[in-house]
C-alpha positions in Angstrom: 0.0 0.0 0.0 1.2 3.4 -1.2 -0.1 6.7 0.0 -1.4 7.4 -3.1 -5.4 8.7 -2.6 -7.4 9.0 -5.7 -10.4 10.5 -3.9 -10.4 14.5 -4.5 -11.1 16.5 -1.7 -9.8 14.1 0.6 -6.3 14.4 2.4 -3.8 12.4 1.8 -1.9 10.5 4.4 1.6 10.5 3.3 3.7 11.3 -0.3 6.1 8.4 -1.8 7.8 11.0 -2.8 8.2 15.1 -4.1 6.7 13.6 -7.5 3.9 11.8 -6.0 3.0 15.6 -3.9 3.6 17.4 -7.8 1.7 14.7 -9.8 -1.4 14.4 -6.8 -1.2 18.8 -6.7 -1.3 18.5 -10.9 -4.0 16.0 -11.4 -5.7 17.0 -8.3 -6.6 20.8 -9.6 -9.8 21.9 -8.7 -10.4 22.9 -12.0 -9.3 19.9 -13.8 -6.8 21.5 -16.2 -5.2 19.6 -18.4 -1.6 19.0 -17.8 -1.4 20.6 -21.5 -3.1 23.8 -19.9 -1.0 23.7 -17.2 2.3 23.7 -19.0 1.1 26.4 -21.7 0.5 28.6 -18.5 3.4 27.5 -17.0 5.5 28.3 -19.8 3.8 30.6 -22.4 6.6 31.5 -24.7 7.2 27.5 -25.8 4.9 25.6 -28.2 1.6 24.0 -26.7 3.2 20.2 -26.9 6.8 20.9 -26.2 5.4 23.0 -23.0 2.9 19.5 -22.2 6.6 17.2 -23.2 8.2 19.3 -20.5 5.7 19.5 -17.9 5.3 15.7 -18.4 8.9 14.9 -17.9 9.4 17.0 -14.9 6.1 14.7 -13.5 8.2 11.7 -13.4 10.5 10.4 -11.4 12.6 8.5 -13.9 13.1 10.8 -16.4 15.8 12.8 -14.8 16.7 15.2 -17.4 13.9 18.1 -16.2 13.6 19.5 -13.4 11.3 22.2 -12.0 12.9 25.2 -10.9 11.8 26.6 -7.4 10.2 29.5 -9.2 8.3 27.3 -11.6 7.3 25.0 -8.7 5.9 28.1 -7.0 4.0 29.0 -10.6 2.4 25.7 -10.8 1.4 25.4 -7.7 -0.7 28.8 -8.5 -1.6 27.3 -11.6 -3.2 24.2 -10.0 -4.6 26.0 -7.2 -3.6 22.8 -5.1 -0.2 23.5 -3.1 -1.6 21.8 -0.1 0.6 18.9 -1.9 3.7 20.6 -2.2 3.2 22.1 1.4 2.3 18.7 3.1 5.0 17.0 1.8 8.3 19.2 2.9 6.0 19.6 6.3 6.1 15.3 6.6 9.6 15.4 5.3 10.7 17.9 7.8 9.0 16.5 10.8 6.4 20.0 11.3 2.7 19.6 11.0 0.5 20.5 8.5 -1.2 23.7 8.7 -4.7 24.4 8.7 -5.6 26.4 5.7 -6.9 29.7 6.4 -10.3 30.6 5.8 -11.0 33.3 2.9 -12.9 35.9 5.1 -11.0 36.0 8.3 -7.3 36.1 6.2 -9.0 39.3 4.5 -10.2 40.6 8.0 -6.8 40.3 9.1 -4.8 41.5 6.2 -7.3 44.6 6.1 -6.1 44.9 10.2 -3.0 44.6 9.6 -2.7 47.4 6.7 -4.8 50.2 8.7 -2.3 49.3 11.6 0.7 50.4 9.0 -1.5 53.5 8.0 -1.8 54.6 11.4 2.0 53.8 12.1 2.9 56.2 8.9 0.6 58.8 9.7 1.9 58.8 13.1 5.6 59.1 12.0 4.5 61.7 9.2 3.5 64.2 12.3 6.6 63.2 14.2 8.1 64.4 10.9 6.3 67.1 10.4 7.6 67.7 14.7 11.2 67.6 13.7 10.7 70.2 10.4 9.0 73.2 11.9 
Protein backbone atom coordinates (compact mmCIF):
# COMPACT_ATOMS: atom_id res chain seq x y z
CA UNK A 1 0.00 0.00 0.00
CA UNK A 2 1.22 3.37 -1.23
CA UNK A 3 -0.06 6.70 -0.02
CA UNK A 4 -1.41 7.41 -3.06
CA UNK A 5 -5.44 8.72 -2.58
CA UNK A 6 -7.39 9.01 -5.74
CA UNK A 7 -10.40 10.46 -3.90
CA UNK A 8 -10.39 14.51 -4.49
CA UNK A 9 -11.13 16.46 -1.65
CA UNK A 10 -9.79 14.11 0.61
CA UNK A 11 -6.27 14.44 2.43
CA UNK A 12 -3.75 12.38 1.82
CA UNK A 13 -1.94 10.49 4.44
CA UNK A 14 1.63 10.54 3.27
CA UNK A 15 3.68 11.29 -0.25
CA UNK A 16 6.07 8.38 -1.79
CA UNK A 17 7.81 10.95 -2.75
CA UNK A 18 8.19 15.12 -4.12
CA UNK A 19 6.72 13.55 -7.51
CA UNK A 20 3.91 11.75 -6.02
CA UNK A 21 3.00 15.61 -3.94
CA UNK A 22 3.58 17.40 -7.77
CA UNK A 23 1.71 14.67 -9.76
CA UNK A 24 -1.38 14.45 -6.81
CA UNK A 25 -1.16 18.78 -6.74
CA UNK A 26 -1.33 18.54 -10.91
CA UNK A 27 -3.97 15.98 -11.44
CA UNK A 28 -5.69 17.00 -8.30
CA UNK A 29 -6.58 20.80 -9.56
CA UNK A 30 -9.77 21.86 -8.68
CA UNK A 31 -10.43 22.94 -12.03
CA UNK A 32 -9.28 19.87 -13.80
CA UNK A 33 -6.77 21.54 -16.15
CA UNK A 34 -5.17 19.55 -18.36
CA UNK A 35 -1.64 19.04 -17.77
CA UNK A 36 -1.39 20.59 -21.51
CA UNK A 37 -3.11 23.80 -19.90
CA UNK A 38 -0.95 23.73 -17.19
CA UNK A 39 2.28 23.66 -18.96
CA UNK A 40 1.09 26.43 -21.72
CA UNK A 41 0.46 28.58 -18.49
CA UNK A 42 3.43 27.53 -17.00
CA UNK A 43 5.47 28.28 -19.84
CA UNK A 44 3.83 30.55 -22.37
CA UNK A 45 6.62 31.53 -24.74
CA UNK A 46 7.22 27.48 -25.78
CA UNK A 47 4.88 25.62 -28.21
CA UNK A 48 1.62 24.05 -26.66
CA UNK A 49 3.16 20.22 -26.92
CA UNK A 50 6.81 20.91 -26.25
CA UNK A 51 5.45 22.97 -22.96
CA UNK A 52 2.93 19.52 -22.22
CA UNK A 53 6.62 17.25 -23.21
CA UNK A 54 8.24 19.30 -20.53
CA UNK A 55 5.69 19.48 -17.89
CA UNK A 56 5.25 15.73 -18.37
CA UNK A 57 8.92 14.95 -17.92
CA UNK A 58 9.37 16.95 -14.94
CA UNK A 59 6.11 14.71 -13.45
CA UNK A 60 8.23 11.67 -13.40
CA UNK A 61 10.54 10.36 -11.44
CA UNK A 62 12.60 8.47 -13.95
CA UNK A 63 13.11 10.84 -16.45
CA UNK A 64 15.84 12.77 -14.83
CA UNK A 65 16.67 15.19 -17.35
CA UNK A 66 13.90 18.15 -16.20
CA UNK A 67 13.57 19.51 -13.36
CA UNK A 68 11.34 22.18 -12.01
CA UNK A 69 12.87 25.21 -10.91
CA UNK A 70 11.77 26.58 -7.37
CA UNK A 71 10.21 29.52 -9.25
CA UNK A 72 8.27 27.26 -11.57
CA UNK A 73 7.32 24.98 -8.72
CA UNK A 74 5.90 28.13 -6.98
CA UNK A 75 4.00 29.05 -10.58
CA UNK A 76 2.40 25.73 -10.78
CA UNK A 77 1.42 25.45 -7.70
CA UNK A 78 -0.67 28.84 -8.47
CA UNK A 79 -1.60 27.34 -11.64
CA UNK A 80 -3.24 24.24 -9.97
CA UNK A 81 -4.58 26.02 -7.18
CA UNK A 82 -3.60 22.83 -5.07
CA UNK A 83 -0.24 23.55 -3.07
CA UNK A 84 -1.61 21.79 -0.09
CA UNK A 85 0.58 18.88 -1.91
CA UNK A 86 3.74 20.65 -2.15
CA UNK A 87 3.17 22.12 1.41
CA UNK A 88 2.34 18.74 3.06
CA UNK A 89 4.95 17.01 1.83
CA UNK A 90 8.29 19.24 2.89
CA UNK A 91 6.00 19.60 6.33
CA UNK A 92 6.13 15.34 6.64
CA UNK A 93 9.58 15.40 5.30
CA UNK A 94 10.70 17.86 7.77
CA UNK A 95 9.03 16.51 10.84
CA UNK A 96 6.38 20.03 11.25
CA UNK A 97 2.72 19.62 11.03
CA UNK A 98 0.45 20.46 8.49
CA UNK A 99 -1.20 23.74 8.66
CA UNK A 100 -4.71 24.35 8.74
CA UNK A 101 -5.61 26.40 5.71
CA UNK A 102 -6.95 29.69 6.43
CA UNK A 103 -10.33 30.56 5.82
CA UNK A 104 -10.99 33.33 2.88
CA UNK A 105 -12.93 35.94 5.07
CA UNK A 106 -10.99 36.01 8.29
CA UNK A 107 -7.27 36.13 6.23
CA UNK A 108 -8.95 39.34 4.52
CA UNK A 109 -10.21 40.57 7.95
CA UNK A 110 -6.81 40.27 9.06
CA UNK A 111 -4.81 41.53 6.25
CA UNK A 112 -7.32 44.64 6.06
CA UNK A 113 -6.08 44.86 10.22
CA UNK A 114 -2.96 44.57 9.63
CA UNK A 115 -2.75 47.42 6.69
CA UNK A 116 -4.83 50.18 8.72
CA UNK A 117 -2.29 49.29 11.56
CA UNK A 118 0.72 50.39 9.05
CA UNK A 119 -1.52 53.48 8.01
CA UNK A 120 -1.76 54.62 11.43
CA UNK A 121 1.97 53.85 12.09
CA UNK A 122 2.91 56.20 8.91
CA UNK A 123 0.63 58.79 9.68
CA UNK A 124 1.95 58.76 13.15
CA UNK A 125 5.64 59.08 11.95
CA UNK A 126 4.45 61.70 9.18
CA UNK A 127 3.55 64.20 12.34
CA UNK A 128 6.63 63.17 14.21
CA UNK A 129 8.09 64.39 10.91
CA UNK A 130 6.27 67.06 10.39
CA UNK A 131 7.62 67.71 14.65
CA UNK A 132 11.19 67.58 13.71
CA UNK A 133 10.70 70.23 10.37
CA UNK A 134 8.96 73.20 11.91
Amino acid sequence: MNGRNGSKGQQHLYYDDIYDAINKMVHGNPEGLSIKQIAMTLWPARADDTARNVLSRALNPNENDVNLKPEELDKAMDICKAPEHIIFYFCDKYGFERPQKKDPASFKREVKTQLKNVQDELRHIARKLENIQE
